[in-house]
C-alpha positions as CSV (number, residue, x, y, z in Angstrom):
1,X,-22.5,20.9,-32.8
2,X,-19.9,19.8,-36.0
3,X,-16.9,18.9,-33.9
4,X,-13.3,19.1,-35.2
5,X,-11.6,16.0,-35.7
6,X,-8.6,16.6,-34.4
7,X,-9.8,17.6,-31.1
8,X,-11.9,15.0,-31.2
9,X,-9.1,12.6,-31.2
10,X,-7.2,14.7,-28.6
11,X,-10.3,14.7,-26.4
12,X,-9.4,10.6,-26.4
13,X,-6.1,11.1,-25.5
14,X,-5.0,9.4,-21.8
15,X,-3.9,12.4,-20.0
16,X,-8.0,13.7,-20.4
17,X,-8.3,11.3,-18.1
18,X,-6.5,13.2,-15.2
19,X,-8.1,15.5,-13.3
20,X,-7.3,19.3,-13.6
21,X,-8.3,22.1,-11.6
22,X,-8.0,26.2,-11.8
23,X,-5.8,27.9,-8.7
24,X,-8.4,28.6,-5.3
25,X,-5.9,30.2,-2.9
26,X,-8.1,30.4,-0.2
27,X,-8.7,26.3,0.1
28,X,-5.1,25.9,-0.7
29,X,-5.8,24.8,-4.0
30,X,-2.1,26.6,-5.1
31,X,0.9,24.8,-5.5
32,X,3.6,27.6,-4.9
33,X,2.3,31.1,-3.8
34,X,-0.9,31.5,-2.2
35,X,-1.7,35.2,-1.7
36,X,-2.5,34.1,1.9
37,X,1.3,32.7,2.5
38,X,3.1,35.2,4.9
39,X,5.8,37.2,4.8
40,X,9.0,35.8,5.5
41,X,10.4,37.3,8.6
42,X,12.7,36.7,12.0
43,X,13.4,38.3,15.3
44,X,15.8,36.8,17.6
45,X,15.9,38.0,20.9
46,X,18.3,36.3,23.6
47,X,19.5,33.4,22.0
48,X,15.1,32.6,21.0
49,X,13.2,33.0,18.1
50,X,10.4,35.7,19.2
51,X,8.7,36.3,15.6
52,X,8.6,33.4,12.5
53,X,7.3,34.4,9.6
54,X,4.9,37.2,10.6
55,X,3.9,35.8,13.9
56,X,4.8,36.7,17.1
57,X,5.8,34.2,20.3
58,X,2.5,34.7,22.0
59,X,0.7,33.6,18.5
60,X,2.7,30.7,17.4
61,X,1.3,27.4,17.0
62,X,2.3,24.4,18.0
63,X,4.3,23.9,15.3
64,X,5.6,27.5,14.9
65,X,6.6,26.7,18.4
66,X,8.3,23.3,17.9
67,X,10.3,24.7,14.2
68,X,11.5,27.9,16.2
69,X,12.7,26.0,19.6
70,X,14.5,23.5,17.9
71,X,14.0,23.5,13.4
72,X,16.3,27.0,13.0
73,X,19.9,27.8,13.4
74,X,19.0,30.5,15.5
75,X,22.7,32.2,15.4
76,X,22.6,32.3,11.7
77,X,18.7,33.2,11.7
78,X,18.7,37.0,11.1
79,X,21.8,37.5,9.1
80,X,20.5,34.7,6.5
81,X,17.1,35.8,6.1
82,X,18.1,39.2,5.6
83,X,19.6,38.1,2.8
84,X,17.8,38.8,-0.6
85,X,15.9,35.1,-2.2
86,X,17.2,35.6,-5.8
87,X,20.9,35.7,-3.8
88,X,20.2,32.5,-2.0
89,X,18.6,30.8,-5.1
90,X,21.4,31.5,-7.2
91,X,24.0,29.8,-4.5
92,X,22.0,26.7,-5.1
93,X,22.8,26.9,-8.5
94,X,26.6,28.4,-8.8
95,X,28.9,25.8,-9.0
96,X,31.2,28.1,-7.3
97,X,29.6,28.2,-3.9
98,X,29.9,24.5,-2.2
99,X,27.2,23.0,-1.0
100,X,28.6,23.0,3.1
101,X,28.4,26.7,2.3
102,X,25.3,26.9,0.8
103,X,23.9,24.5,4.0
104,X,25.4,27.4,6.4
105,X,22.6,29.6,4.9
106,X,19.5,27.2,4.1
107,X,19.3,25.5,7.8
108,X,18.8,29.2,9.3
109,X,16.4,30.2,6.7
110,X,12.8,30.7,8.2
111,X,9.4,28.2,6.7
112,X,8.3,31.0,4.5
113,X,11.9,32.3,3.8
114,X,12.9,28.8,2.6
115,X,9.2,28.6,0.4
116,X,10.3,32.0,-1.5
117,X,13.8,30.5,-2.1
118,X,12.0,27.7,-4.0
119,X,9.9,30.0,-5.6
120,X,12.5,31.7,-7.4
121,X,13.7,29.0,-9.5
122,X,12.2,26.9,-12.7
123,X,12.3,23.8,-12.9
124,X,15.6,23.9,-15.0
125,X,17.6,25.0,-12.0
126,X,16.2,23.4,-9.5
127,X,17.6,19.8,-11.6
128,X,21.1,21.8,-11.2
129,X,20.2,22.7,-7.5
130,X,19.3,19.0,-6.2
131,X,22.6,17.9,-8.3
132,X,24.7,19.7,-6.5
133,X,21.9,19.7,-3.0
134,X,21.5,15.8,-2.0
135,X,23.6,14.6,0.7
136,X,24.7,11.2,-0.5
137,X,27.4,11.7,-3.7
138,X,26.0,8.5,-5.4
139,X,22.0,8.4,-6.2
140,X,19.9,5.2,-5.5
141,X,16.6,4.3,-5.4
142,X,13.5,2.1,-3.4
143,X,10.6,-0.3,-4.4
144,X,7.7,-1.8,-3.0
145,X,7.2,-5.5,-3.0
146,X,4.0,-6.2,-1.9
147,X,0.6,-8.4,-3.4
148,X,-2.9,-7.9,-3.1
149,X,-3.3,-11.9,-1.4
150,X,-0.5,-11.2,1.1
151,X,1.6,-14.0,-0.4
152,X,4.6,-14.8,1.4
153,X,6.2,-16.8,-1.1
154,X,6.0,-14.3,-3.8
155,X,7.0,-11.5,-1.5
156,X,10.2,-13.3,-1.3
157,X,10.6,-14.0,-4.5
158,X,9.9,-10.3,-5.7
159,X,12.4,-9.3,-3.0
160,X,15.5,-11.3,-4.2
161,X,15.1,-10.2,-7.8
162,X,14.4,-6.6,-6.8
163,X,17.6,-6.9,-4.6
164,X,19.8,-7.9,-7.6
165,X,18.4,-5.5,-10.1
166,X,20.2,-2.7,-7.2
167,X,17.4,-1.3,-5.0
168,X,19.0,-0.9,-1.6
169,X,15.9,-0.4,0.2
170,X,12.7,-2.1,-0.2
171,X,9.3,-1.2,1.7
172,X,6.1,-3.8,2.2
173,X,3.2,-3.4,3.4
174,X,-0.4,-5.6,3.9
175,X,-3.9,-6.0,2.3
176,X,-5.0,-7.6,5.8
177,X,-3.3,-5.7,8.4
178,X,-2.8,-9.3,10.4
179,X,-0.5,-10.2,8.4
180,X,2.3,-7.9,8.9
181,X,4.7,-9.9,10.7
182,X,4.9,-12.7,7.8
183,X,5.1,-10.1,5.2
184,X,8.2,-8.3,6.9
185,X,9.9,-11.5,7.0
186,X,9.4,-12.6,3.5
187,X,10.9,-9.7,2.3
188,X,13.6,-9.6,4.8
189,X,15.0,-12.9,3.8
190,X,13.8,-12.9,0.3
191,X,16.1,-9.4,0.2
192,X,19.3,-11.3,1.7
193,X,19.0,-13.7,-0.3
194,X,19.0,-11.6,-3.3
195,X,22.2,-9.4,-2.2
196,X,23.4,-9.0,1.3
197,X,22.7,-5.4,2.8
198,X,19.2,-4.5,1.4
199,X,17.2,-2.9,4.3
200,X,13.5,-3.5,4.4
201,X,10.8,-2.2,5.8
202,X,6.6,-3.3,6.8
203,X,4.7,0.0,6.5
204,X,1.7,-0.6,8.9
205,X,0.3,1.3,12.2
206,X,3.0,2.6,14.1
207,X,3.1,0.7,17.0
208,X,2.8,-2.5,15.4
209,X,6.0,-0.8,13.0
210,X,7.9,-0.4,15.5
211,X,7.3,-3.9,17.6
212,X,8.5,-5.7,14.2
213,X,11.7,-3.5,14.0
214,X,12.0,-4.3,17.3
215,X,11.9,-8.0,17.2
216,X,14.6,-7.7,14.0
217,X,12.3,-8.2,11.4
218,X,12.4,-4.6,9.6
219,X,15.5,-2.7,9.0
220,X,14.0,0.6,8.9
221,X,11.1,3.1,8.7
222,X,9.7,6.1,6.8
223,X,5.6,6.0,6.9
224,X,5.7,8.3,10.6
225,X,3.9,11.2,8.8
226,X,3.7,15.1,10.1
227,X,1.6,17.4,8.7
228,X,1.7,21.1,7.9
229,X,-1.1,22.5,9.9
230,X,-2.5,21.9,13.6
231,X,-5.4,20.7,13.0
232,X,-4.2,18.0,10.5
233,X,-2.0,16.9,13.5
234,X,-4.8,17.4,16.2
235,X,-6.9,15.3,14.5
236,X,-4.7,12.6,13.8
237,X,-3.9,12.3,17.9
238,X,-0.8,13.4,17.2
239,X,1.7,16.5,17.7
240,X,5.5,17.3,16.6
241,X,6.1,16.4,20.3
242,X,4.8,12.8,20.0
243,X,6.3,12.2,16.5
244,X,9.6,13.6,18.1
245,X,9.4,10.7,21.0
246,X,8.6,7.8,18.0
247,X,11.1,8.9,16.4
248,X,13.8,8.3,19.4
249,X,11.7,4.8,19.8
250,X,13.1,3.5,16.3
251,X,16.8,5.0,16.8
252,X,17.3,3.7,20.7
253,X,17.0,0.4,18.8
254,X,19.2,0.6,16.8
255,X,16.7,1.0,13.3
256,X,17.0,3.5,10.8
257,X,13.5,5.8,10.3
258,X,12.7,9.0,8.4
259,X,9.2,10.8,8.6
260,X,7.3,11.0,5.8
261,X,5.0,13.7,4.3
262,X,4.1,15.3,1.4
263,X,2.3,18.6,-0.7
264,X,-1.6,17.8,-1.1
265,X,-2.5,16.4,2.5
266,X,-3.7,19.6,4.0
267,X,-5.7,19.9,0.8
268,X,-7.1,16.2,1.1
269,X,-8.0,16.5,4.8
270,X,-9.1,19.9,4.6
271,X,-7.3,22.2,6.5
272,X,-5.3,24.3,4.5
273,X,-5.2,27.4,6.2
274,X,-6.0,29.1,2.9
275,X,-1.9,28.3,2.3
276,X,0.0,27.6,-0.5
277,X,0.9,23.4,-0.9
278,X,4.8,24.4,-1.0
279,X,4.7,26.9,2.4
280,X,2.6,23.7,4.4
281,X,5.3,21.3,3.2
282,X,8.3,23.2,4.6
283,X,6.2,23.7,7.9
284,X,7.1,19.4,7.9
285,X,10.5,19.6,6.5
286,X,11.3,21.6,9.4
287,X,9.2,19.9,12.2
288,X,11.3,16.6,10.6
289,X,14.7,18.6,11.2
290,X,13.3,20.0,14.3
291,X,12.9,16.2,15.4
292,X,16.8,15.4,14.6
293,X,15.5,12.8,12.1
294,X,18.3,11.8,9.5
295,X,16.1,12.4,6.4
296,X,12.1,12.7,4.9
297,X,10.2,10.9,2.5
298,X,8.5,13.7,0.5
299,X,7.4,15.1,-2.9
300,X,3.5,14.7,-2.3
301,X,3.9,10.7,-2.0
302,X,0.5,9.4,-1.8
303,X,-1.6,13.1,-2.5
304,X,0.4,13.4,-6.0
305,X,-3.1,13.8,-7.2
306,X,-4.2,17.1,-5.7
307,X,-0.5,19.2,-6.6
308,X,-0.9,17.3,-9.9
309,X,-4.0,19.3,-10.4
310,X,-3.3,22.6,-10.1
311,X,-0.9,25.0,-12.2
312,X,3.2,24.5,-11.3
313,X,2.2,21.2,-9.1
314,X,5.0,18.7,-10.5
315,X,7.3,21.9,-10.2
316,X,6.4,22.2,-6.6
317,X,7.0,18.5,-6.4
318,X,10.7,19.1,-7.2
319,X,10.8,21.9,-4.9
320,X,9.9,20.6,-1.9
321,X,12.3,17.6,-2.5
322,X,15.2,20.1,-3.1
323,X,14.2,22.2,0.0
324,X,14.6,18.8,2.3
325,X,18.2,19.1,0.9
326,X,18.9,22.6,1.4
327,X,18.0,21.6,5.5
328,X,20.6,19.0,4.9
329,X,17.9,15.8,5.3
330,X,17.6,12.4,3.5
331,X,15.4,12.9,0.6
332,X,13.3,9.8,-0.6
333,X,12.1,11.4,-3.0
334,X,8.3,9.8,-3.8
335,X,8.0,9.2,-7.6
336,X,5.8,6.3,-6.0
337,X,2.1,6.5,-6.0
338,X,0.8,6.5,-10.0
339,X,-0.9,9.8,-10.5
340,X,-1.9,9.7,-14.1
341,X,-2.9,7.6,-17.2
342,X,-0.6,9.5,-19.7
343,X,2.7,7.6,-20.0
344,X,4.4,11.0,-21.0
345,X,3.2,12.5,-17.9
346,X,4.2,9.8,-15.8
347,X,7.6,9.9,-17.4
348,X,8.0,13.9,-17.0
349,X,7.1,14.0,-13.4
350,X,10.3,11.7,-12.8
351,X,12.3,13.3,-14.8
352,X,13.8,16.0,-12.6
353,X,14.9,13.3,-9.6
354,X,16.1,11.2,-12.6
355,X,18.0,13.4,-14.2
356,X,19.7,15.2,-11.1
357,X,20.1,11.9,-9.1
358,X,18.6,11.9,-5.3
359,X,19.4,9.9,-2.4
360,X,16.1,7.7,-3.5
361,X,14.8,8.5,-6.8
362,X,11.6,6.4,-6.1
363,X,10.9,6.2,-2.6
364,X,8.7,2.9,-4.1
365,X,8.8,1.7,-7.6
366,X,6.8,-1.3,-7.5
367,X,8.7,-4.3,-7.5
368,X,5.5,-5.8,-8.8
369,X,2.9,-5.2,-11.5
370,X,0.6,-2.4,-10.1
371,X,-1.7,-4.4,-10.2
372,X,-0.6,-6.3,-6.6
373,X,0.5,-3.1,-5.4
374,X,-1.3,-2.3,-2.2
375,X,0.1,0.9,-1.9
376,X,-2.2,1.5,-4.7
377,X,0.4,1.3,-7.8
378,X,3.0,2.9,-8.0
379,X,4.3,6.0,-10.9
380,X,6.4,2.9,-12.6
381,X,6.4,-1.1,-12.3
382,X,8.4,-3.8,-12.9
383,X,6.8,-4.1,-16.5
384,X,8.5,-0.6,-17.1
385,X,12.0,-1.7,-16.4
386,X,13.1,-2.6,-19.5
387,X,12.2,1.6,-20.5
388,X,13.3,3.0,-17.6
389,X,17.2,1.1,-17.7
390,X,16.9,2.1,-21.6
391,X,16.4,5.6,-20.0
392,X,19.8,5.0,-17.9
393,X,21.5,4.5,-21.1
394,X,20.1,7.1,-23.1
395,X,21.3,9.7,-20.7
396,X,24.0,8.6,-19.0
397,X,22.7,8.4,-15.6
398,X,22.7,5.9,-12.9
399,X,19.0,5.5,-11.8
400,X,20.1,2.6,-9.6
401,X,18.2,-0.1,-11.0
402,X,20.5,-2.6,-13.8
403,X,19.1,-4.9,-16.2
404,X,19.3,-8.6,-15.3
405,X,19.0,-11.7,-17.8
406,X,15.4,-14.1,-17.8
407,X,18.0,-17.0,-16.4
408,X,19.6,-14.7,-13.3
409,X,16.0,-13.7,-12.3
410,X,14.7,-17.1,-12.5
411,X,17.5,-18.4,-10.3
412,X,17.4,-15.8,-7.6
413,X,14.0,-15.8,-7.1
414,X,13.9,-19.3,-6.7
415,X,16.8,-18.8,-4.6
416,X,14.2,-16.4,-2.4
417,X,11.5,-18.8,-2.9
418,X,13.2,-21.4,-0.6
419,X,14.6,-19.5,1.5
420,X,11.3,-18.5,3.3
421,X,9.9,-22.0,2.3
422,X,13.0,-23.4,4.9
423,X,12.2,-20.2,7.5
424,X,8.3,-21.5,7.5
425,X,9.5,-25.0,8.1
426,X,12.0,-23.7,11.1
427,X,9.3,-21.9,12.4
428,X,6.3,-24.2,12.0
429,X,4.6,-22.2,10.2
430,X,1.5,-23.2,7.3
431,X,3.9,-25.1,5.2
432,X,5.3,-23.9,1.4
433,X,4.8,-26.5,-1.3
434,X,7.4,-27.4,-4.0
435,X,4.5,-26.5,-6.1
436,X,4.1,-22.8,-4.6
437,X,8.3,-22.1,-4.8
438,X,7.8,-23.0,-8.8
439,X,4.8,-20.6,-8.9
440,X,6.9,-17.9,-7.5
441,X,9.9,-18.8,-9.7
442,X,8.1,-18.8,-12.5
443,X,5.3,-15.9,-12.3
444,X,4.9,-12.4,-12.2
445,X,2.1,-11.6,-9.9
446,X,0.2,-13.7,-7.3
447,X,-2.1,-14.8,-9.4
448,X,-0.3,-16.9,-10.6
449,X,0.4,-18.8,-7.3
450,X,-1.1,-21.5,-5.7
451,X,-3.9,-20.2,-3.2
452,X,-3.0,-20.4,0.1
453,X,-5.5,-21.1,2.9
454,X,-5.4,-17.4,4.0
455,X,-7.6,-17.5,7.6
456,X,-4.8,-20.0,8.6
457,X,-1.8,-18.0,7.8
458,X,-3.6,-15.4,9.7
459,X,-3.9,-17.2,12.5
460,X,-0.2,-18.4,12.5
461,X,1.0,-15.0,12.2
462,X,-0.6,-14.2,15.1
463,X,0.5,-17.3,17.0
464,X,4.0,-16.2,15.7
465,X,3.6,-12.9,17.4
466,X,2.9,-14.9,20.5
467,X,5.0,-17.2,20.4
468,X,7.9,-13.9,21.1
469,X,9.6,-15.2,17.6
470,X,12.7,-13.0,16.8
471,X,15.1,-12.6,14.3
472,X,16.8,-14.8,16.0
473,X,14.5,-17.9,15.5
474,X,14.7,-16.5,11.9
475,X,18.1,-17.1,11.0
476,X,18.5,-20.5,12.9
477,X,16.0,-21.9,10.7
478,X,17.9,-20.9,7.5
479,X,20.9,-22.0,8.9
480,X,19.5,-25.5,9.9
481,X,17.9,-26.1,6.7
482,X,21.8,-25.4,5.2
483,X,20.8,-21.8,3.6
484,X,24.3,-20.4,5.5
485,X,24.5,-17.7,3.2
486,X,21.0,-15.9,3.4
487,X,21.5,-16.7,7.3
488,X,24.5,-14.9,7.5
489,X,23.5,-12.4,5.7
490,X,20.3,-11.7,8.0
491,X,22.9,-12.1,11.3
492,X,25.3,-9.5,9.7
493,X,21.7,-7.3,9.5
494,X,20.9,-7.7,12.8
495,X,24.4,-6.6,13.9
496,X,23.8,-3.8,11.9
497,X,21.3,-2.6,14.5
498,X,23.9,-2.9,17.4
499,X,26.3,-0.9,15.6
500,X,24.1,1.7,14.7
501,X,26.3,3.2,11.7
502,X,23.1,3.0,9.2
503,X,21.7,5.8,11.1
504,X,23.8,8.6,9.2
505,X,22.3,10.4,6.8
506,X,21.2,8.8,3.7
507,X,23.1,5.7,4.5
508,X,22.8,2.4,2.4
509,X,24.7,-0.8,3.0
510,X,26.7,-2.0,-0.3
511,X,27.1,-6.3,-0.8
512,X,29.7,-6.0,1.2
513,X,28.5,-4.3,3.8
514,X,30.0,-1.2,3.7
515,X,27.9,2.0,4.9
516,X,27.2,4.4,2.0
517,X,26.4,7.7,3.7
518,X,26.3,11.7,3.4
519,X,29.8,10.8,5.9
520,X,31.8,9.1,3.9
521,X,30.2,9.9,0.4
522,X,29.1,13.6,1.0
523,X,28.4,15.5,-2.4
524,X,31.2,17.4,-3.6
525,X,29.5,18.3,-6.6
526,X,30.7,21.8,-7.7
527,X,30.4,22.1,-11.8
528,X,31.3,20.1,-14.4
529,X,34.2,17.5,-13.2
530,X,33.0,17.1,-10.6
531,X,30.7,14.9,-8.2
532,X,29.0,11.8,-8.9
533,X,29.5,10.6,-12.6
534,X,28.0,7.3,-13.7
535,X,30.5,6.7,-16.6
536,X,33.7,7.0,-14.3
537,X,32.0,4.0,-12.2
538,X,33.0,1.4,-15.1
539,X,31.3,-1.3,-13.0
540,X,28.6,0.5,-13.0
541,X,28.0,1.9,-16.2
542,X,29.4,-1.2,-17.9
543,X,26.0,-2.9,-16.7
544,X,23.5,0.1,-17.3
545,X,25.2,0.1,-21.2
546,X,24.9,-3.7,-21.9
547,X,21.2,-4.3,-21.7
548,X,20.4,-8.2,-23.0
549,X,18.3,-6.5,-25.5
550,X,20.9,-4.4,-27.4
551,X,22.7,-6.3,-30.4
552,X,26.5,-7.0,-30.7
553,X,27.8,-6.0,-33.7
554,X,30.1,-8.2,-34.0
555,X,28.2,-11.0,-33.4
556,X,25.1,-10.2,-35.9
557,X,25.3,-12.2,-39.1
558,X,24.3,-10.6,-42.2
């Protein structure tokens, strides 16, 4: 067959590298409206919820159960789902109904009612809806720091220079699952070290999660993940109930957790109910509310692939991020896992967070090249920093993340670098070389590093389990080595966990340590003038408008 040129040149084009599929409602291959979704509907009777969504008491499921005992504002229930969707969508959007009023309706709104809400709006409004939606006033965002050899030294390196570039919250995780405890350390004091208050996390299995935030080695959580159907939960040995009582776990001490979940898992583990992606995600938005969890890491995450696929998908993406809002969550808002090859596409499906500002953008921008990234790479790397902060100052928005010179990153990760070289040393742990601290310094991924004699790090971070090493132990071996600041700065973390003020809603810790929360920096974004405005934060601004790479004028001789 004579092809056409042009389409043979389009054929070679990245995005035909993505996979695409055609709508199949009844395998929940359907982004937004499956004709298998129910009918929204409510029946309160004596203070209880007695029909959700088409169901009554005797049918519900364990999680129609769970959302109507404890996900709905039962007084509010009938009155606001009586209300007509196209009304409710256009409160999201009318800067002259406030977003506590807007909340009054949303957090009564039923699963399905909350789906058809969403359903309403392009993708246009719902930018203006999360705008005005998100809890915290001023948007941030999150990063991964992890590498494929589980290098401690470069994890601490990466983790000081992403704490200066302005993420407030960074996430590791492991290659080998062993070595969890190291790797939560590294990034702990490589993130002091960078800038006081960063919270960290070591995404691994739960209880072994938990025993590290409980020793003082992780700040916080977000990788507890509920599902939209029963049998997704059944067969992961888990129910709302359980996820309920882990949740309690991590706040009782003190550490600050959200669950996780995502459009596309149902799909991927094959239980769909013959439901649309969007209606299954609200089903975990409000099992997450139902829980009394402070916020949600959604928007697909790690299934970006399967909504990605199908007609509306990156649309729904938004959606469900904006509907965690309208129930008055946390949103970290995913924008991690890399879903295609096409840099335009990768750049779009950003866009709306970007644009609109959430309480986490990325919920884990690689701190890395992808190419370390065990959460297997994420929708933008450190080697697209230099687009994305152009991006900040092409728009005018604050995407959290500010340019740095080559000499400041060289000296805070070397800074890092040393830091856990001294806590290795304190804790007699496999020793860090000179060599290995100028290797971090100096590279960008591990393989540029020194190899390290993996089986007996392994071992030693076993032994350190053992051994009942604390934070404690952590910050007296910076201190005796003379590294008082990064110390203090992991002791003023640790009393963080005591005081328990990071557990608001969308909270962050500035270099200061002040708590940034939906308390004392709630949204009051109603229109134009008002809310969050990146250009009246001169600070701010001033550094997002200065990148190293722009000329000065003034200075350029002709």
């Amino acid at each position: 067959m004579k092809r056409q040129k042009r389409f043979e040149k389009l054929e070679k084009r990245p995005v035909h590298k993505d996979g695409f599929v055609q709508e199949w409602d009844d395998e929940g291959l359907v982004a937004m409206h499956s004709k298998n979704d129910p009918e929204p509907s409510v029946k309160v009777e004596n203070g209880e919820i007695t029909e959700l969504d088409g169901k009554q008491k005797a049918d519900f499921d364990l999680i129609d159960q769970y959302i109507a005992e404890y996900g709905i504002n039962v007084d509010n229930a009938e009155k606001a789902n009586a209300m007509d969707s196209n009304e409710i969508a256009k409160m999201l959007i009318d800067p002259n109904v406030s977003r506590t009023d807007v909340v009054k309706v949303t957090t009564a709104l039923t699963p399905m009612k909350a789906s058809d809400v969403i359903n309403k709006l392009n993708f246009g409004e719902m930018i203006q809806a999360v705008q005005k939606m998100r809890p915290r006033r001023t948007p941030f965002t999150q990063a991964h720091v992890t590498n494929t050899l589980d290098n401690p030294v470069e994890i601490a390196a990466d983790a000081a220079e992403a704490a200066l570039r302005g993420f407030p919250e960074l996430e590791t995780t492991t290659a080998v699952a062993r070595y969890a405890p190291m790797n939560a350390i590294s990034i702990m004091v490589g993130s002091q070290a960078g800038r006081p208050g960063v919270i960290t996390q070591c995404s691994v299995e739960e209880a072994v999660e938990l025993g590290l935030g409980m020793r003082g080695f992780t700040a916080y959580a977000e990788t507890i993940s509920v599902y939209g159907t029963d049998k997704v939960f059944t067969d992961g040995d888990d129910t709302p109930w359980s996820k309920g009582f882990l949740a309690s776990c991590y706040a009782s001490r003190g550490l600050k957790m959200r669950f996780s979940s995502g459009s596309g898992s149902e799909v991927l583990m094959g239980y769909t109910e013959g439901k649309s992606m969007l209606y299954l995600e609200s089903r975990c938005i409000y099992i997450t509310k139902a829980s009394g969890v402070q916020g949600l890491q959604n928007g697909s995450v790690s299934c970006i692939g399967i909504p990605g696929a199908v007609p509306s998908g990156i649309r729904e993406v938004l959606g469900e991020n904006l509907m965690c809002m309208m129930m008055d969550l946390e949103c970290a808002s995913s924008n991690d896992q890399t879903f295609s090859h096409s840099d335009i596409r990768r750049t779009a499906r950003m866009l709306g967070q970007f644009i609109a500002g959430t309480d986490y953008i990325s919920s884990g921008y690689a701190a890395e090249e992808n190419s370390d990234n065990t959460f297997a790479g994420s929708n933008m790397d450190v080697l697209d920093y230099d687009d994305y902060e152009t991006l900040e100052r092409d728009l005018c928005v604050n995407g959290s993340i500010l340019p740095i010179t080559e000499e400041q990153s060289i000296k805070i990760r070397n800074k890092g670098a040393k830091a856990i070289q001294a806590v290795f040393d304190g804790l007699g742990l496999p020793a860090i070389s000179d060599e290995e601290v100028e290797a971090a310094t100096y590279g960008s991924t591990s393989g540029d590093m020194p190899k390290r004699d993996m089986i007996q790090d392994m071992k030693a971070a076993q032994d350190l389990m053992d051994r009942g090493i604390t934070v404690s132990d952590v910050i007296r071996a910076l201190a005796e080595h003379g590294i008082d600041d990064t110390a203090q700065a992991v002791f003023k973390l640790a009393q963080q966990k005591i005081c328990g003020d990071y557990l608001q809603t969308s909270a962050i810790f500035d270099k200061d340590w002040n708590c940034i929360s939906a308390i004392n920096d709630r949204n009051d974004y109603q229109g134009p003038g008002t809310g969050y405005r990146v250009w009246e934060h001169k600070e701010q601004w001033d550094k997002i408008k200065n990148i190293p790479w722009a000329l000065d004028p003034q200075k350029v001789e002709f």
